[in-house]
ZADO-1210 file (C-alpha; in nm, 4 decimals, padded with zeros to 6 digits):
<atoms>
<atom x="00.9531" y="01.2442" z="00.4916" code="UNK" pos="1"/>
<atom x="01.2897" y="01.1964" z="00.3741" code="UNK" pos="2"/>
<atom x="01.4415" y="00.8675" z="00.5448" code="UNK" pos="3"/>
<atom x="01.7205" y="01.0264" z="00.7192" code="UNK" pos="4"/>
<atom x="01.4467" y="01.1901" z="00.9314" code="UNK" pos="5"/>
<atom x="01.2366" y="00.8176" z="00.9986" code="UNK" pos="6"/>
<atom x="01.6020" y="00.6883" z="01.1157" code="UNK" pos="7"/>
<atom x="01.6029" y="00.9653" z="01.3705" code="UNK" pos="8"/>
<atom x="01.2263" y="00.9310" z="01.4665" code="UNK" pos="9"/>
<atom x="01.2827" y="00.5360" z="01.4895" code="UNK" pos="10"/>
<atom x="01.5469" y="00.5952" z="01.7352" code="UNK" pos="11"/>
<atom x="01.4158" y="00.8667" z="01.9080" code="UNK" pos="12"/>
<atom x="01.0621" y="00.6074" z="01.9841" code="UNK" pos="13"/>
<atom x="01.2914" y="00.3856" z="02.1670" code="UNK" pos="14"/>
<atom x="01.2675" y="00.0897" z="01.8781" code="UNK" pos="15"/>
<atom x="01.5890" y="-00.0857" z="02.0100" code="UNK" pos="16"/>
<atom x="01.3944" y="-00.1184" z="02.3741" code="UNK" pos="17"/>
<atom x="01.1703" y="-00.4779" z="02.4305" code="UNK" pos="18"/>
<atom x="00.8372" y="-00.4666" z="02.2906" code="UNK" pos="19"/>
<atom x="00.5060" y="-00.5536" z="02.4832" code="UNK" pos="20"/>
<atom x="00.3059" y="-00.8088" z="02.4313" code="UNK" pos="21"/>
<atom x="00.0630" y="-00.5662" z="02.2890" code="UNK" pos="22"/>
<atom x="00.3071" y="-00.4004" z="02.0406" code="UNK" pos="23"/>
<atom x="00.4144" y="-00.7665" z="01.9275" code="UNK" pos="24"/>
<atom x="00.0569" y="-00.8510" z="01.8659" code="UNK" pos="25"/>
<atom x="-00.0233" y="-00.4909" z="01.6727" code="UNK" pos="26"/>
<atom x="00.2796" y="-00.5862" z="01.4713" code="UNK" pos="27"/>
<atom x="00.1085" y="-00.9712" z="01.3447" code="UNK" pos="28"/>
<atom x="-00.2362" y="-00.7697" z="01.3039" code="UNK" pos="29"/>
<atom x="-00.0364" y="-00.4937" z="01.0786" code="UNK" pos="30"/>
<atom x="00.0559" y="-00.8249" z="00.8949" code="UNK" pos="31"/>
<atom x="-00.2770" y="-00.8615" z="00.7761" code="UNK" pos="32"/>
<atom x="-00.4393" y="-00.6137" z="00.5532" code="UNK" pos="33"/>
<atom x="-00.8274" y="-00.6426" z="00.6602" code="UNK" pos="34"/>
<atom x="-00.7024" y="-00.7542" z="01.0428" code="UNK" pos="35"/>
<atom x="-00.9936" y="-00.5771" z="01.2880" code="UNK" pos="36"/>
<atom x="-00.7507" y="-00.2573" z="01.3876" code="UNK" pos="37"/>
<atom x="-00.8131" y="00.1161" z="01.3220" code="UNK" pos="38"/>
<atom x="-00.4109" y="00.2052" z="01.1198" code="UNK" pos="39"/>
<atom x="-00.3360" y="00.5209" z="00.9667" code="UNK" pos="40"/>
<atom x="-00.0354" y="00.4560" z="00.7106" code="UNK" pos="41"/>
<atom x="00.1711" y="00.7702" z="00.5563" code="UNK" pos="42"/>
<atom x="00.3327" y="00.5769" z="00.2906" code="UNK" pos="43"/>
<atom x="00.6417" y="00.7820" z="00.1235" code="UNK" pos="44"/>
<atom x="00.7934" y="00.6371" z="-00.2262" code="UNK" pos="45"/>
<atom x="01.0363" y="00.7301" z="-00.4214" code="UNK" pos="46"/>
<atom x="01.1011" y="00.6059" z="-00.7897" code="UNK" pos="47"/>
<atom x="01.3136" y="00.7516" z="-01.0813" code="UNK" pos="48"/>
<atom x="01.4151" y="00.6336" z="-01.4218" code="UNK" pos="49"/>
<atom x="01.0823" y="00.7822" z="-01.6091" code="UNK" pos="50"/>
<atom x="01.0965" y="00.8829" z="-01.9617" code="UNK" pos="51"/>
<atom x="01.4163" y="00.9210" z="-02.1909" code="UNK" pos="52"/>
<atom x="01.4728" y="01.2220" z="-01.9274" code="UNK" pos="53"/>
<atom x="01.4943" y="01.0034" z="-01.6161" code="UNK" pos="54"/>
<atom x="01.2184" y="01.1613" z="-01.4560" code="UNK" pos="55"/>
<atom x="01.1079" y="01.1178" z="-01.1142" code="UNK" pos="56"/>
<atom x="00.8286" y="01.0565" z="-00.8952" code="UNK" pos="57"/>
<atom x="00.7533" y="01.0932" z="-00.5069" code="UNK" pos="58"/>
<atom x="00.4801" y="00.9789" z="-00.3299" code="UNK" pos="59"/>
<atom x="00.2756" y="01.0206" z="00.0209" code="UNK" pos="60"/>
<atom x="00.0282" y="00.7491" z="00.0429" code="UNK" pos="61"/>
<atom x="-00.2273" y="00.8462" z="00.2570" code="UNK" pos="62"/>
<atom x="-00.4113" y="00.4837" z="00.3444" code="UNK" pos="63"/>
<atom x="-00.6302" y="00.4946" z="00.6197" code="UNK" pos="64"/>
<atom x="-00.7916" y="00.1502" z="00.7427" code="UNK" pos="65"/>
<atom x="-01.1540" y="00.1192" z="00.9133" code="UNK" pos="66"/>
<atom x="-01.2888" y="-00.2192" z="00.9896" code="UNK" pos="67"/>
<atom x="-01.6682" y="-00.1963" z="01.0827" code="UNK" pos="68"/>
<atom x="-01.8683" y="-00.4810" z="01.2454" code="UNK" pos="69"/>
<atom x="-02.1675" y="-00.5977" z="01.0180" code="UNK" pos="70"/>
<atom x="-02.2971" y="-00.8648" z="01.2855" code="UNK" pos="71"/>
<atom x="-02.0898" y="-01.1449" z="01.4863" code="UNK" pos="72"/>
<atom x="-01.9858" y="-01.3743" z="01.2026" code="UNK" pos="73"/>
<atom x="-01.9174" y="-01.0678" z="00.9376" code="UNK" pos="74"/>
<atom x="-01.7159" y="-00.7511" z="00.9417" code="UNK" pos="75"/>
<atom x="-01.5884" y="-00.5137" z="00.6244" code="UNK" pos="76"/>
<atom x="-01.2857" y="-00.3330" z="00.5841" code="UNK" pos="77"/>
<atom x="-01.2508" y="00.0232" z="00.4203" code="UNK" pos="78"/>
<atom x="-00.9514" y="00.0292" z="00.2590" code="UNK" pos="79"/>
<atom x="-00.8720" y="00.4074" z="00.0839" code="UNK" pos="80"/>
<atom x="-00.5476" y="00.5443" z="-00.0988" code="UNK" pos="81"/>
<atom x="-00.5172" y="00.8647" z="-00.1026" code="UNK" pos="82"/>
<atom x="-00.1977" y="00.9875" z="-00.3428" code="UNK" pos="83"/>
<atom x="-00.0086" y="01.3007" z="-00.2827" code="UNK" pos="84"/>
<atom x="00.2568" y="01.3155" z="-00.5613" code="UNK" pos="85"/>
<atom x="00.5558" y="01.5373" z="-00.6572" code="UNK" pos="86"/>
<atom x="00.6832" y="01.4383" z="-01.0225" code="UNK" pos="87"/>
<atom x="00.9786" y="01.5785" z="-01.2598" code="UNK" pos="88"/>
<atom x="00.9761" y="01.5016" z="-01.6284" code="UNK" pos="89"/>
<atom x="00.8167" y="01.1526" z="-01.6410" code="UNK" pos="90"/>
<atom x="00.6859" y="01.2019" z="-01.9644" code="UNK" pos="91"/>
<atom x="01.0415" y="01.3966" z="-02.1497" code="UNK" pos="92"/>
<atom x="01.0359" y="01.7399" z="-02.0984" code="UNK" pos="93"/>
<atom x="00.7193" y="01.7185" z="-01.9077" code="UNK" pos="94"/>
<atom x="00.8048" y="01.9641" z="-01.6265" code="UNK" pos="95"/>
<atom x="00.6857" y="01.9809" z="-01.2584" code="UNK" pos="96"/>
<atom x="00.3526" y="01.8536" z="-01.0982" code="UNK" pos="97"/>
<atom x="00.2475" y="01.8614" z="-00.7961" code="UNK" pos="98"/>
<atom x="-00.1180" y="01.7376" z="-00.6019" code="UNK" pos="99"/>
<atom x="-00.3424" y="01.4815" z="-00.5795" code="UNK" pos="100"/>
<atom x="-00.3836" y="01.1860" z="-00.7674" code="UNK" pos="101"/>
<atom x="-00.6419" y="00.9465" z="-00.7993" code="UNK" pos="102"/>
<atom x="-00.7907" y="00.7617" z="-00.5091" code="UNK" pos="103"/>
<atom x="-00.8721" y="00.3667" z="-00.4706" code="UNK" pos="104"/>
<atom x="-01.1200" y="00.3165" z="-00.2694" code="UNK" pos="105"/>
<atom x="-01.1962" y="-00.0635" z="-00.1242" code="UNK" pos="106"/>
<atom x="-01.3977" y="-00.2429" z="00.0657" code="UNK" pos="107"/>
<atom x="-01.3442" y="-00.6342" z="00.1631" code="UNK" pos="108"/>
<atom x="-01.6377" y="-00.8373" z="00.3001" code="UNK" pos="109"/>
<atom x="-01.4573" y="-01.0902" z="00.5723" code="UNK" pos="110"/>
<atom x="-01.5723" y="-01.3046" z="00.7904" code="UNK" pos="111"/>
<atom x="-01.4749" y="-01.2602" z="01.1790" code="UNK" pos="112"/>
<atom x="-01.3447" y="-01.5830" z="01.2380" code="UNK" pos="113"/>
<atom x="-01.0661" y="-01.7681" z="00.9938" code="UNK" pos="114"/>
<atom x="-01.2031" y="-02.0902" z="00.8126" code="UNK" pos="115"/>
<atom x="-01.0941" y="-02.4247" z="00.9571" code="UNK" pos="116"/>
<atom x="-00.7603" y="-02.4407" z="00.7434" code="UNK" pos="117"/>
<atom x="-00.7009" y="-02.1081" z="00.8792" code="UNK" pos="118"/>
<atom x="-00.7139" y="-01.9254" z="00.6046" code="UNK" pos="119"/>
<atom x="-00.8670" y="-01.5349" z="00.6173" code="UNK" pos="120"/>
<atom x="-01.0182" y="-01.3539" z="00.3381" code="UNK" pos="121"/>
<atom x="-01.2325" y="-01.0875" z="00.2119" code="UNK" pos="122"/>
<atom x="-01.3871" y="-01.0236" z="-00.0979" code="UNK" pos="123"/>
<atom x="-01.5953" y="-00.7061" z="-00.2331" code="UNK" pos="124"/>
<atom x="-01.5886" y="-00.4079" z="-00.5022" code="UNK" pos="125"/>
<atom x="-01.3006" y="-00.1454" z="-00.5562" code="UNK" pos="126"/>
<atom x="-01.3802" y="00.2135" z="-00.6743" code="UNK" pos="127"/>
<atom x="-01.1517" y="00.4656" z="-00.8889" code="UNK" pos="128"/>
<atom x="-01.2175" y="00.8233" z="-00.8195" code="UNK" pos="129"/>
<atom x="-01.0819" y="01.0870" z="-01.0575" code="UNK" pos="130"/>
<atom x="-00.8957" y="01.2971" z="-00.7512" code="UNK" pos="131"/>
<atom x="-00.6200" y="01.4075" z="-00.9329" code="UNK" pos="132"/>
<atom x="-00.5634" y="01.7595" z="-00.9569" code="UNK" pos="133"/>
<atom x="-00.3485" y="01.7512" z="-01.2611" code="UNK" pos="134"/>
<atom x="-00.3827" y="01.5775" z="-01.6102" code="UNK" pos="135"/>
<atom x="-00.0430" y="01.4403" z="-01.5784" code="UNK" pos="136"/>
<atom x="-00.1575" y="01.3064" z="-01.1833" code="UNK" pos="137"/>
<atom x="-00.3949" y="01.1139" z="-01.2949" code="UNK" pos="138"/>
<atom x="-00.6300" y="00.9258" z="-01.5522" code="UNK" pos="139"/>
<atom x="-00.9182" y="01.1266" z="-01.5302" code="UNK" pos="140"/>
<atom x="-01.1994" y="00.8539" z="-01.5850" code="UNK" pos="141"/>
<atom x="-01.3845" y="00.6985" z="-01.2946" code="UNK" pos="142"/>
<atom x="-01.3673" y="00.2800" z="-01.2446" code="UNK" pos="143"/>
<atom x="-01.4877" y="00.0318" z="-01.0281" code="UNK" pos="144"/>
<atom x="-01.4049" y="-00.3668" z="-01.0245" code="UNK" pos="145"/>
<atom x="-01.3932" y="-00.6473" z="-00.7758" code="UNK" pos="146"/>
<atom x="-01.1192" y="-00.6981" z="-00.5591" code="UNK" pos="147"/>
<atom x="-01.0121" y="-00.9800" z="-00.2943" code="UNK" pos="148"/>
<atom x="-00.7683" y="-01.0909" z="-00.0369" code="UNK" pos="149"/>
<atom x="-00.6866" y="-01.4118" z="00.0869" code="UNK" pos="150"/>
<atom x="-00.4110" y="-01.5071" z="00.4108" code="UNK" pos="151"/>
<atom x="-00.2685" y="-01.7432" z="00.6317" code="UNK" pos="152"/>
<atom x="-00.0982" y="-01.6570" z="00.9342" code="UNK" pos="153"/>
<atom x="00.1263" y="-01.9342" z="01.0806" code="UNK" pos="154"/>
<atom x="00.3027" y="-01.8663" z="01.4194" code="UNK" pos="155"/>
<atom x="00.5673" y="-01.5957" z="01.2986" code="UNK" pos="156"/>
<atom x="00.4613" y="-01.6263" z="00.9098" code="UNK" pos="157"/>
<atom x="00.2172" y="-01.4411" z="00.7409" code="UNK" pos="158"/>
<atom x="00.1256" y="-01.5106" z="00.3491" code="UNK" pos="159"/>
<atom x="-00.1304" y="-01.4362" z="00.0771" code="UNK" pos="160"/>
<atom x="-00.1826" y="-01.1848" z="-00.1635" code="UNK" pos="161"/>
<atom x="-00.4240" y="-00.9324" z="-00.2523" code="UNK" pos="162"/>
<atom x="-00.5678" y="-00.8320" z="-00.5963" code="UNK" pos="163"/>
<atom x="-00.8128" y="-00.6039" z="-00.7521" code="UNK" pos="164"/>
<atom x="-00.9010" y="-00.5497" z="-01.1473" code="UNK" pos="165"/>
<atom x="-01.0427" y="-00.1999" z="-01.2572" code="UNK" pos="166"/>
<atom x="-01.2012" y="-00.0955" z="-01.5678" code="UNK" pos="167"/>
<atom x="-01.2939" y="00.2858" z="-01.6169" code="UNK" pos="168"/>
<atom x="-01.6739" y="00.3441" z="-01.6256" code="UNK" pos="169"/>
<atom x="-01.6747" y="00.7174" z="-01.7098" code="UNK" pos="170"/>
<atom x="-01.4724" y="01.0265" z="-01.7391" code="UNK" pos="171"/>
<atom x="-01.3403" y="01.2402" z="-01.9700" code="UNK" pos="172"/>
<atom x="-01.3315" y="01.0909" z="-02.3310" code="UNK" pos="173"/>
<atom x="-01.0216" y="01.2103" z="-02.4609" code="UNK" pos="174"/>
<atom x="-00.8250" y="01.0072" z="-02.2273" code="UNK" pos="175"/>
<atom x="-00.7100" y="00.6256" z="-02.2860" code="UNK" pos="176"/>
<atom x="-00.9600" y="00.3696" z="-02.0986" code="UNK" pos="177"/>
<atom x="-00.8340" y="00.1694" z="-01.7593" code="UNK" pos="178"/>
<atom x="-00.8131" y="-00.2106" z="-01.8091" code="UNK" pos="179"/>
<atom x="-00.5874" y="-00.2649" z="-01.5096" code="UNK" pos="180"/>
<atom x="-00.5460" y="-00.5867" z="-01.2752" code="UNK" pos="181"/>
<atom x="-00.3136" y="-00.5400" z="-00.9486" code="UNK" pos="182"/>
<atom x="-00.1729" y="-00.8106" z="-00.7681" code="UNK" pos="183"/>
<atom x="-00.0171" y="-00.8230" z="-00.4384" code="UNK" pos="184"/>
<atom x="00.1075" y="-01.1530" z="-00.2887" code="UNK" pos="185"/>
<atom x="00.3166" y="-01.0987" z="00.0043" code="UNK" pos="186"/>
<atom x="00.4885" y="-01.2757" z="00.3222" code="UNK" pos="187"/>
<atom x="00.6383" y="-01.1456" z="00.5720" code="UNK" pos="188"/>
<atom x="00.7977" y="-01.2479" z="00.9264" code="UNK" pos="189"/>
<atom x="00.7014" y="-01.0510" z="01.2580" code="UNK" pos="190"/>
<atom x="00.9626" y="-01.1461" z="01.5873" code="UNK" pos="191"/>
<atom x="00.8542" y="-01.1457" z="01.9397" code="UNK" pos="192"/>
<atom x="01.0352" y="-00.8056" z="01.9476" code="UNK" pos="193"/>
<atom x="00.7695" y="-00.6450" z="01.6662" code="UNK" pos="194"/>
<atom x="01.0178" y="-00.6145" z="01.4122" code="UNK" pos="195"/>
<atom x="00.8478" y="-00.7599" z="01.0780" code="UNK" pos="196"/>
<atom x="01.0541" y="-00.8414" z="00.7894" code="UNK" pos="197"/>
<atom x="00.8204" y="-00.8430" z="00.4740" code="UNK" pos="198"/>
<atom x="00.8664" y="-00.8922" z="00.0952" code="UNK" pos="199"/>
<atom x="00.6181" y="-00.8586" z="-00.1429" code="UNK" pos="200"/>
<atom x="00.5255" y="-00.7208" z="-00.5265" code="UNK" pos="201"/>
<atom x="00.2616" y="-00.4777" z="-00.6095" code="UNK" pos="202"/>
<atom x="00.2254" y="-00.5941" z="-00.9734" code="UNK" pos="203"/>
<atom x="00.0164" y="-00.4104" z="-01.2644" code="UNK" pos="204"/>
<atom x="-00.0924" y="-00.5332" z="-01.5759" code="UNK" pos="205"/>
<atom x="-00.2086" y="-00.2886" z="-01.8249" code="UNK" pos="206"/>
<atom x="-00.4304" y="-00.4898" z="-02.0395" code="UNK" pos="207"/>
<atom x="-00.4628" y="-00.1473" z="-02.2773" code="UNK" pos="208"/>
<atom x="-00.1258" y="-00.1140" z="-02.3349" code="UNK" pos="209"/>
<atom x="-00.0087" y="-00.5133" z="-02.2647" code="UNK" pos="210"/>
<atom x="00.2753" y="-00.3867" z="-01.9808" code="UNK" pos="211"/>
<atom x="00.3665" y="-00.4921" z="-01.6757" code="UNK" pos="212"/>
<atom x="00.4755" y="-00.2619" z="-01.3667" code="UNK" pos="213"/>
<atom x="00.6633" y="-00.5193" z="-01.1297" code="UNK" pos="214"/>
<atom x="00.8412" y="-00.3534" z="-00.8233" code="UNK" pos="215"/>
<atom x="00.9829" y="-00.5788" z="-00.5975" code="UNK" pos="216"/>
<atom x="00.9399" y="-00.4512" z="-00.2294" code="UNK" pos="217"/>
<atom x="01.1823" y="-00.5313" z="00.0665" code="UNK" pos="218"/>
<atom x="01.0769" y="-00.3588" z="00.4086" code="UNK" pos="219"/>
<atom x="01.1826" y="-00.3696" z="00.7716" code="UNK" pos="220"/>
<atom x="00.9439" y="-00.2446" z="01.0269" code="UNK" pos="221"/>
<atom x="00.9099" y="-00.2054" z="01.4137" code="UNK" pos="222"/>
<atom x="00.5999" y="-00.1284" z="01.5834" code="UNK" pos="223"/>
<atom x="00.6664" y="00.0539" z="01.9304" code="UNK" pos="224"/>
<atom x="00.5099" y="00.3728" z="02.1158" code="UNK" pos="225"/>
<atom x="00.5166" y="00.7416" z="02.0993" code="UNK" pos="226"/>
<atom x="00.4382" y="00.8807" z="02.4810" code="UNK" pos="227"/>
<atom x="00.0964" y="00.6680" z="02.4694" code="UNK" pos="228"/>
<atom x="00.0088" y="00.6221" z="02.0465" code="UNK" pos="229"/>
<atom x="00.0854" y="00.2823" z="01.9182" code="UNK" pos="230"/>
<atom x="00.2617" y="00.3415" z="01.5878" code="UNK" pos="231"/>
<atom x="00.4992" y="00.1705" z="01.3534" code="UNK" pos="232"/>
<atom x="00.7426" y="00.2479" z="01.1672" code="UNK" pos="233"/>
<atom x="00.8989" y="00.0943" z="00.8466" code="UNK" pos="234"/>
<atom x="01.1486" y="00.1614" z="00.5811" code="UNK" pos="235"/>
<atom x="01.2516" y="-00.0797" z="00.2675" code="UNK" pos="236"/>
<atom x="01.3800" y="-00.0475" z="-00.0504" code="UNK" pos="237"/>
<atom x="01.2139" y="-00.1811" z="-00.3797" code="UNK" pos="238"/>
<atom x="01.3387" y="-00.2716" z="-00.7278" code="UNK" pos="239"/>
<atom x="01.1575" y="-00.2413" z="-01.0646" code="UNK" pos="240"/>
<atom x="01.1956" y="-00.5930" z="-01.2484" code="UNK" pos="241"/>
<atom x="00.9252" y="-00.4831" z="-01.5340" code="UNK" pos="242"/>
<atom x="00.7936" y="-00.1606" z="-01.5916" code="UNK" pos="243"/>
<atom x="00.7052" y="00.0391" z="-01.8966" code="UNK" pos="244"/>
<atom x="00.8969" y="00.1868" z="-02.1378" code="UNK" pos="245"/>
<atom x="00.8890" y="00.4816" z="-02.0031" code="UNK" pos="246"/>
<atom x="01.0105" y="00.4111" z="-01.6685" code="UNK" pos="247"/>
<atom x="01.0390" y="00.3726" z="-01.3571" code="UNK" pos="248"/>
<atom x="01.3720" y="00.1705" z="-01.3174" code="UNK" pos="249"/>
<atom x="01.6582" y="00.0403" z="-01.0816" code="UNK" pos="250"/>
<atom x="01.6364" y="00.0969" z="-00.7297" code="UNK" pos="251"/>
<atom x="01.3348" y="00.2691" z="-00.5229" code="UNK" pos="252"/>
<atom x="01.3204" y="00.3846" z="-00.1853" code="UNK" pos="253"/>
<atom x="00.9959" y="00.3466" z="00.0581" code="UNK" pos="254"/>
<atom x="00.8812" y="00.4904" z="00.4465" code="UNK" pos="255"/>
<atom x="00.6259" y="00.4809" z="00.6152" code="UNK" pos="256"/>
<atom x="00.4527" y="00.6107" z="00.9750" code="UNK" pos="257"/>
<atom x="00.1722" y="00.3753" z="01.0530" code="UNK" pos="258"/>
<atom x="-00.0676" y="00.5174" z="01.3879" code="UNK" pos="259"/>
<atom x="-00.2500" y="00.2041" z="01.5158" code="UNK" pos="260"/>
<atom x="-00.5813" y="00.2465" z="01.6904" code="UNK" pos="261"/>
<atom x="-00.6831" y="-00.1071" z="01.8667" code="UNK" pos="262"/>
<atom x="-00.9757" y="-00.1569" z="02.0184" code="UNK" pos="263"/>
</atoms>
């Protein structure tokens, strides 16, 4: 979705209009990434600067969220990333691919209620599934590792960060092992008119190759309605202050649709 066409969709759902109180709560819950709510998220990135042919790369993050009751004091959280990708020359005169890439799967073990500081987290394992439908979309070797979150939610505020480490378990032998820790800490600030303002990083370490991936994310999003569907929508820009030799650099671009299912 290119983000001409969000701007048109975000006016067309009436964004400018007062929110509900039930839109300005969906926004605080989006706010918190294992928050008891159903959320669909199309995720669309865009990144150039790869290779010594400044390559690009688009993405559609597919990243449907499922919280499911364990008993009254526990829940867990399915968190899944499903890649679509489009790339051009990321690796020099690499040429076109198009598909799937690999998909993260999580799963956080929270409990219901925040402890007595307030804090929220969730803890459990993180799976790497060789998805990718192209040796240039993916690693082709299957991984698993712990992951965990950890939040505070403050009137307006939310803040925390999430982080996972992989290592590859299996897969095809030819291809370089995963050794890769992700970290996440973000805040962000939701109004009583569910616009949230977040920034965050979705940092990579490649303990393989000793590189960091730092992208610096900036996003504005409004949660409103679509005839009766809860949904919000957000748009940002990012910007890479470490990545790889190889690329990506400068400036990004990110969009998203997120459809909200409360309870």
């Amino acid at each position: 979705m290119r983000l001409q066409s969000l701007l048109v969709l975000i006016a067309a759902g009436g964004l400018t209009g007062k929110a509900t109180a039930q839109e300005a709560d969906l926004a605080k819950q989006l706010s918190n990434p294992i928050s008891s709510l159903i959320s669909v998220p199309f995720q669309f990135n865009y990144d150039s600067g790869y290779g010594p042919r400044g390559g690009n790369k688009s993405v559609l993050n597919i990243q449907p969220v499922i919280p499911f009751s364990i008993d009254k004091d526990w829940n867990v959280i399915s968190r899944t990333i499903v890649p679509i990708i489009s790339q051009h020359n990321i690796a020099g005169p690499s040429g076109t691919q198009t598909g799937l890439g690999d998909t993260v799967q999580s799963f956080f073990f929270s409990p219901t209620q925040p402890t007595a500081g307030g804090l929220i987290w969730g803890a459990g394992p993180v799976f790497l599934l060789p998805t990718a439908t192209d040796s240039l979309l993916g690693g082709e070797k299957w991984g698993l590792g712990p992951t965990a979150v950890v939040l505070k939610q403050d009137g307006p505020w939310t803040f925390g960060a999430l982080g996972n480490h992989i290592w590859s378990v299996a897969g095809e032998s030819n291809r370089s092992d995963i050794n890769s820790t992700f970290l996440q800490p973000f805040i962000s600030y939701t109004t009583k008119d569910a616009w949230t303002f977040g920034l965050s990083t979705e940092s990579t370490y490649d303990w393989t190759g000793s590189q960091w991936s730092v992208p610096v994310n900036f996003t504005v999003s409004k949660v409103a309605k679509l005839g009766k569907q809860p949904v919000s929508f957000s748009v940002g820009a990012r910007y890479w202050a470490a990545s790889p030799d190889n690329g990506p650099d400068g400036w990004g671009a990110r969009a998203s649709i997120t459809f909200l299912f409360p309870k």
